[in-house]
N, C-alpha and C positions, 0 to 999 in steps of 0.2 A: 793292301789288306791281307794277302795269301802271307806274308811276310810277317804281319805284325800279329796273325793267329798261330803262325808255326812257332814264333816265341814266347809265346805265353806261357809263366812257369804256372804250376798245378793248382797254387793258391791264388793266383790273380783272380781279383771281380771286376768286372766293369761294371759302369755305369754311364747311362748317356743320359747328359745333363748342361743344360746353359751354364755358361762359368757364371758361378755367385748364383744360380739359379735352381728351379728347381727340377726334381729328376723328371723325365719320359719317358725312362722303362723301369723295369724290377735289375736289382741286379742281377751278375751273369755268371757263375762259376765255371771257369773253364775248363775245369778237371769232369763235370759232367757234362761236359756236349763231345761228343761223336764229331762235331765241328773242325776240333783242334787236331785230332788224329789225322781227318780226310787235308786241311790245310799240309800238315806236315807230310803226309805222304806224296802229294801233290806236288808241294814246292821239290821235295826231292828228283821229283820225275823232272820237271820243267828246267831245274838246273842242270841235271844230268844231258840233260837236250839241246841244251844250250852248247854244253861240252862238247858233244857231239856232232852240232849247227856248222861248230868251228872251225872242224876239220872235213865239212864237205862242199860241194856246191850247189849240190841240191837241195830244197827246198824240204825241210823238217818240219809235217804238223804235227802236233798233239794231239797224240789218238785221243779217242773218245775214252775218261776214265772209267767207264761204266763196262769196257771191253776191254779195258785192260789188267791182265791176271798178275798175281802176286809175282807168278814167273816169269811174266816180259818184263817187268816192273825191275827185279833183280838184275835179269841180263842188261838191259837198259844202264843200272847204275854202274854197274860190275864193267861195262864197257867204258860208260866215263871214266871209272877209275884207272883203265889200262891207258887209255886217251890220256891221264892227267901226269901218266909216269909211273905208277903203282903197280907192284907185282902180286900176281894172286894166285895163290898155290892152291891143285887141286889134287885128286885122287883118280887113278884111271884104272882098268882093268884090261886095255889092251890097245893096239894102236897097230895100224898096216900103213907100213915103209915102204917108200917108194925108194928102189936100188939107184943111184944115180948112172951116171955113164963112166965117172972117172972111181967107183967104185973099187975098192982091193977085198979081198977075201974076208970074210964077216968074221968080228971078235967072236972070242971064244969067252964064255963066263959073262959076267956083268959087267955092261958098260951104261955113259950116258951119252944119250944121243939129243940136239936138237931139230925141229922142225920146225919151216915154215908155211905160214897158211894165209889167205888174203881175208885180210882182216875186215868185212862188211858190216855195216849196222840192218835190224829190221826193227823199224820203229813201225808200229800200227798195219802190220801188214807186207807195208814196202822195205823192198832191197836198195838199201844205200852205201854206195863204193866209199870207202874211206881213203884210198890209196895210201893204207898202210899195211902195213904185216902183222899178226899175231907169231910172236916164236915161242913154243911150245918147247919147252928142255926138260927131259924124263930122266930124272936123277938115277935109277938104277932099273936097266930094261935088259931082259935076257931074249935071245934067239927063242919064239916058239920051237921051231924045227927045224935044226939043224942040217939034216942031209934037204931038205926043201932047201936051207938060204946058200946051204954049198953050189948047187945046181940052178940059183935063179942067176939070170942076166942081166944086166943095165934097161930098165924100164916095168921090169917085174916089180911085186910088193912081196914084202915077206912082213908077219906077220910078229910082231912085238910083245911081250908080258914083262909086269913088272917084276923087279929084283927081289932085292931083301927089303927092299920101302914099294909102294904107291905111291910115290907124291909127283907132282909134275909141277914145273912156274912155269906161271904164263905172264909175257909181257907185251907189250904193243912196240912195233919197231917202225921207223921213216923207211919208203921206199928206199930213199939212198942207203941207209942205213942195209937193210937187205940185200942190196945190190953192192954193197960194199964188202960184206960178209962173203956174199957168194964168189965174188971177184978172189978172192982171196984161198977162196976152196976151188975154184974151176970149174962151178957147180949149176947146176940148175935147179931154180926155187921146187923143193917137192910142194908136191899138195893132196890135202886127202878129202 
């Protein structure tokens, strides 16, 4: 039913009525019930959930729609969409680097750096492990402070601004997939 109100184009009318018989209700405009909106919002969340279901083991309810804001609603989808392989580019205004251990002297000028972070869902309240990674790659990030990132050590942060752009991609990676990357850098997963 959630399915066949989220399709419903603007001019559809229903009517409920015995075949060859006669009608039981008035007809229904779908373009004026508030009905068709809350179905398609609805269906969006529930598939998004579902997406998400896929890649846990723990038990995903459907928060209550009445408690759930336009903005879990978003993160919600935004995360299925990283889950489905989609990358979603954002805008950031600053980020603290965690120095690794096999670190060498900090570029000079603009560079691009990625990050990893453990990719969790919070659906209705609850923390749900995905055993994935979100990698966060800041296309142009300069040194806030340079004699600061001269003098930090392996475990320090130092603190990130964006270059000549803001934009950062963000994608969703497999554990192996992380731990293959890192293997390859000698590194340890940062996290912020």
């Amino acid at each position: 039913m959630m399915r066949l109100l989220a399709a419903l184009a603007p001019d559809t009318t229903l009517l409920l009525a015995v075949r060859g018989g006669p009608a039981y209700s008035p007809r229904w405009q779908s373009e004026a019930s508030s009905l068709v909106l809350h179905a398609r919002r609805q269906l969006r969340l529930l598939q998004a959930l579902q997406v998400i279901q896929s890649h846990s083991y723990q038990r995903i309810m459907i928060p209550p729609p009445s408690r759930t804001s336009n903005a879990e609603l978003a993160e919600i989808i935004q995360l299925a969409h990283l889950l489905q392989g989609a990358q979603v580019e954002a805008t950031w205004s600053y980020v603290d680097f965690p120095i690794p251990a096999d670190a060498g002297p900090p570029p000079e000028g603009e560079f691009s750096v990625a990050i990893l972070h453990e990719l969790n869902a919070q659906v209705g309240g609850r923390h749900i492990p995905l055993g994935m990674y979100q990698c966060v790659t800041y296309l142009a990030a300069r040194i806030a402070d340079p004699a600061e990132a001269a003098a930090a050590q392996a475990g320090d942060s130092i603190r990130l601004l964006p270059g000549s752009i803001d934009r950062a991609l963000i994608t969703a990676v497999s554990a192996a997939e992380a731990l293959a990357a890192l293997a390859a850098r000698s590194g340890v997963p940062p996290t912020c």
